[in-house]
ZADO-1210 file (C-alpha; in nm, 4 decimals, padded with zeros to 6 digits):
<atoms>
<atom x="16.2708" y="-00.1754" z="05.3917" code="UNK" pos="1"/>
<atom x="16.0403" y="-00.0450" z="05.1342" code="UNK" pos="2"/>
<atom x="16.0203" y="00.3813" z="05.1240" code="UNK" pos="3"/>
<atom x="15.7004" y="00.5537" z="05.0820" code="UNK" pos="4"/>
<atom x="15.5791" y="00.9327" z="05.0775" code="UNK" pos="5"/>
<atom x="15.2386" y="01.0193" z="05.1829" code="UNK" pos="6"/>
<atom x="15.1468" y="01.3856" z="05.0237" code="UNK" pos="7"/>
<atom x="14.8354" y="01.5245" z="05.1558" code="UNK" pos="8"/>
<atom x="14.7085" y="01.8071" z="05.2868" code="UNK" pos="9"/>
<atom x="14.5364" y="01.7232" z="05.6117" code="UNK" pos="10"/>
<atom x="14.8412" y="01.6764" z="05.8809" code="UNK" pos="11"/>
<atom x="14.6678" y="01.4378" z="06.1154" code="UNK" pos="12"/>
<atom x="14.5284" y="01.1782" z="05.7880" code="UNK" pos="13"/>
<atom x="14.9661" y="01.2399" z="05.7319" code="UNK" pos="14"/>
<atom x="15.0435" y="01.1140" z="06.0494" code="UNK" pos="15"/>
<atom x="14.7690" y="00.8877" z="06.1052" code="UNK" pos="16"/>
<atom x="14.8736" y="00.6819" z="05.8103" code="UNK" pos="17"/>
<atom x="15.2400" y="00.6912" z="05.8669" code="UNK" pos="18"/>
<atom x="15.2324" y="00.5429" z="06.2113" code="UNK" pos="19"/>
<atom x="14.9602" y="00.2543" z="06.0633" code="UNK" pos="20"/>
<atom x="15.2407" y="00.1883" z="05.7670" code="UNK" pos="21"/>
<atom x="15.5429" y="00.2176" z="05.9585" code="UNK" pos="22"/>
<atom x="15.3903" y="-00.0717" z="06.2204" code="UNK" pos="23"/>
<atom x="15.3444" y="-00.3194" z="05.8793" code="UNK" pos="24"/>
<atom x="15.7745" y="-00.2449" z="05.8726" code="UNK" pos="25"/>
<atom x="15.7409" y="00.0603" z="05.5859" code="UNK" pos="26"/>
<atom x="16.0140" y="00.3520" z="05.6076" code="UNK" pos="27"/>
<atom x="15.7586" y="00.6491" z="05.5740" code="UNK" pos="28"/>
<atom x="15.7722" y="01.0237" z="05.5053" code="UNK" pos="29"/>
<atom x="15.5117" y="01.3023" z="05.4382" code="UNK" pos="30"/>
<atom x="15.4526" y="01.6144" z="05.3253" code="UNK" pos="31"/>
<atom x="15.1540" y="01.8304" z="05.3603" code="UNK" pos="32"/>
<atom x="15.2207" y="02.1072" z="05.1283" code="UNK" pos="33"/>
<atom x="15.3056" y="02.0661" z="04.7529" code="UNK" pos="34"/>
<atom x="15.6688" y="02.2985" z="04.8553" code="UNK" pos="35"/>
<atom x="15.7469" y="01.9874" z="05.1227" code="UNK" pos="36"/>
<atom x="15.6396" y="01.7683" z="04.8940" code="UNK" pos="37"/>
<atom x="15.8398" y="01.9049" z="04.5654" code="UNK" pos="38"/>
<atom x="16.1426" y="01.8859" z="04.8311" code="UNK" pos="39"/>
<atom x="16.1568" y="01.5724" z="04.9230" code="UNK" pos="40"/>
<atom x="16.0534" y="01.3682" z="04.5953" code="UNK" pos="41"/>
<atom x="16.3652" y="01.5968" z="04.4381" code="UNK" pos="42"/>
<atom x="16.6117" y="01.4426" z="04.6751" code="UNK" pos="43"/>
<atom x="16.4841" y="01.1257" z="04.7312" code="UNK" pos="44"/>
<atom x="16.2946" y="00.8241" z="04.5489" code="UNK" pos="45"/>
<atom x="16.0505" y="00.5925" z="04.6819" code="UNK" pos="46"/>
<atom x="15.9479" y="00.2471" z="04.6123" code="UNK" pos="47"/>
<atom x="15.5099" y="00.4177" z="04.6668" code="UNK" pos="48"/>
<atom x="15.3705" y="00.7720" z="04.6290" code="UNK" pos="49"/>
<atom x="15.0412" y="00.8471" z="04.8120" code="UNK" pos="50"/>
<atom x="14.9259" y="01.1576" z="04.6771" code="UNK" pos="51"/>
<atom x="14.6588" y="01.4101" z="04.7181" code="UNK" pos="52"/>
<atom x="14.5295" y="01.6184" z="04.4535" code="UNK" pos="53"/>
<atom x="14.4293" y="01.9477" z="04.6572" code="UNK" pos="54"/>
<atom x="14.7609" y="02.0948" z="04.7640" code="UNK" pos="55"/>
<atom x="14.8700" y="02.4060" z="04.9384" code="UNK" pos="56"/>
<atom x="15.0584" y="02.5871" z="04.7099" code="UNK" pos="57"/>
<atom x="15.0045" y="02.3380" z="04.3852" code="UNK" pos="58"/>
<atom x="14.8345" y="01.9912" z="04.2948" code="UNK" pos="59"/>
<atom x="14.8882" y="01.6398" z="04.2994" code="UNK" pos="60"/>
<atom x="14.8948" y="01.5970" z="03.9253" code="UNK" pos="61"/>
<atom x="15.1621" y="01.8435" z="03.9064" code="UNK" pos="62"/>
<atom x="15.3556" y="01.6184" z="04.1410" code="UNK" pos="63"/>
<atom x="15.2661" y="01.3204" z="03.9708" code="UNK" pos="64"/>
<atom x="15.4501" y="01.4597" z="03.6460" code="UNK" pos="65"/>
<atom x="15.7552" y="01.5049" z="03.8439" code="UNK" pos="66"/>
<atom x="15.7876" y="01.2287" z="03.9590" code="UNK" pos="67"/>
<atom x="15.7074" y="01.0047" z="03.6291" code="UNK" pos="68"/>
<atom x="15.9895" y="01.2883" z="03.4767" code="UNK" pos="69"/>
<atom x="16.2360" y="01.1295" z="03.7450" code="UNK" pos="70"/>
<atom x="16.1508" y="00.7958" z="03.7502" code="UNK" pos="71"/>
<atom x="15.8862" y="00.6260" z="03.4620" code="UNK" pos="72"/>
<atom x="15.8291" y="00.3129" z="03.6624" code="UNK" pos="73"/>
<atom x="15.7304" y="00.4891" z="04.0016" code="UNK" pos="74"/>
<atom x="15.3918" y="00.3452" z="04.1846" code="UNK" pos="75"/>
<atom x="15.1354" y="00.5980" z="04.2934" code="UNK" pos="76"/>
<atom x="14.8362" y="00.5850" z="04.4368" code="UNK" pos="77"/>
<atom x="14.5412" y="00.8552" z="04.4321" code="UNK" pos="78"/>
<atom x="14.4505" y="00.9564" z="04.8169" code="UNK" pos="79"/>
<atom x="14.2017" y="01.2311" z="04.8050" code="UNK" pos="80"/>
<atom x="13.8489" y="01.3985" z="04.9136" code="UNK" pos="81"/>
<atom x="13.8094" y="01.5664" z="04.5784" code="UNK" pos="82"/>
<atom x="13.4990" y="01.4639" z="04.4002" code="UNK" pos="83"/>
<atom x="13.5259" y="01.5909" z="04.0268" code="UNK" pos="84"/>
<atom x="13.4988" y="01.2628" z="03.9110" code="UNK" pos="85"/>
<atom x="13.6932" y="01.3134" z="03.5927" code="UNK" pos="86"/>
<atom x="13.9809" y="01.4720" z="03.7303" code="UNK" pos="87"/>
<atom x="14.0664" y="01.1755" z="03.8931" code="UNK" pos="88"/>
<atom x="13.9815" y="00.9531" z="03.5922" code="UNK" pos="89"/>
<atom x="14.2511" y="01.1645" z="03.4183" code="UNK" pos="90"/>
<atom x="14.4772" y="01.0883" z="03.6862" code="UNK" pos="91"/>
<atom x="14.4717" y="00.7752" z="03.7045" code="UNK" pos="92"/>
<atom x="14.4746" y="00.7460" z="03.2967" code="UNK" pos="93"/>
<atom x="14.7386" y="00.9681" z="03.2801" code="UNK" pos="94"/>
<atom x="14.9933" y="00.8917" z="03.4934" code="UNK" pos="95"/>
<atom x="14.8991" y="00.4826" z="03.5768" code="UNK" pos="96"/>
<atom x="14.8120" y="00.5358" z="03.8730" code="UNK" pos="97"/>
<atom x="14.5956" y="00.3564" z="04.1358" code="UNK" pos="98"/>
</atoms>
């Protein structure tokens, strides 16, 4: 079964998503703060990261850093309401995202 991690801030997008992935057979987790978030990709590793890049308490880029620290080949994927255009451009550029 293929792990995934869905960080983002709003609880209910969190939950809404994990029940829609978990019925296509995904093992899911999620974190709504960047301190759950920083927890969990610390002590585990997933096959997909869905990250914000508003946080409580940090940002999604900081995350994203982390986990490319931990593990180069990691797939993430940019979930988020922000609209500075070129912050997610350097996201995405930056860490090979989606």
């Amino acid at each position: 079964m293929r792990k995934l991690i869905i960080i983002k801030g709003n609880k209910v997008a969190c939950q809404s998503l994990k029940g829609l992935l978990e019925n296509r057979g995904y093992e899911v987790k999620y974190a709504s703060t960047f301190k759950q978030a920083e927890a969990l990709i610390n002590n585990e590793i997933f096959d997909f990261y869905l990250i914000d890049l508003i946080l409580a308490g940090g940002n999604g880029i900081t995350l994203m850093r982390k986990i490319k620290e931990k593990n180069p080949l990691s797939k993430i994927i940019v979930i988020t309401d922000y609209s500075d255009e070129q912050s997610i451009i350097d996201a995405i550029e930056s860490f090979n995202t989606f």
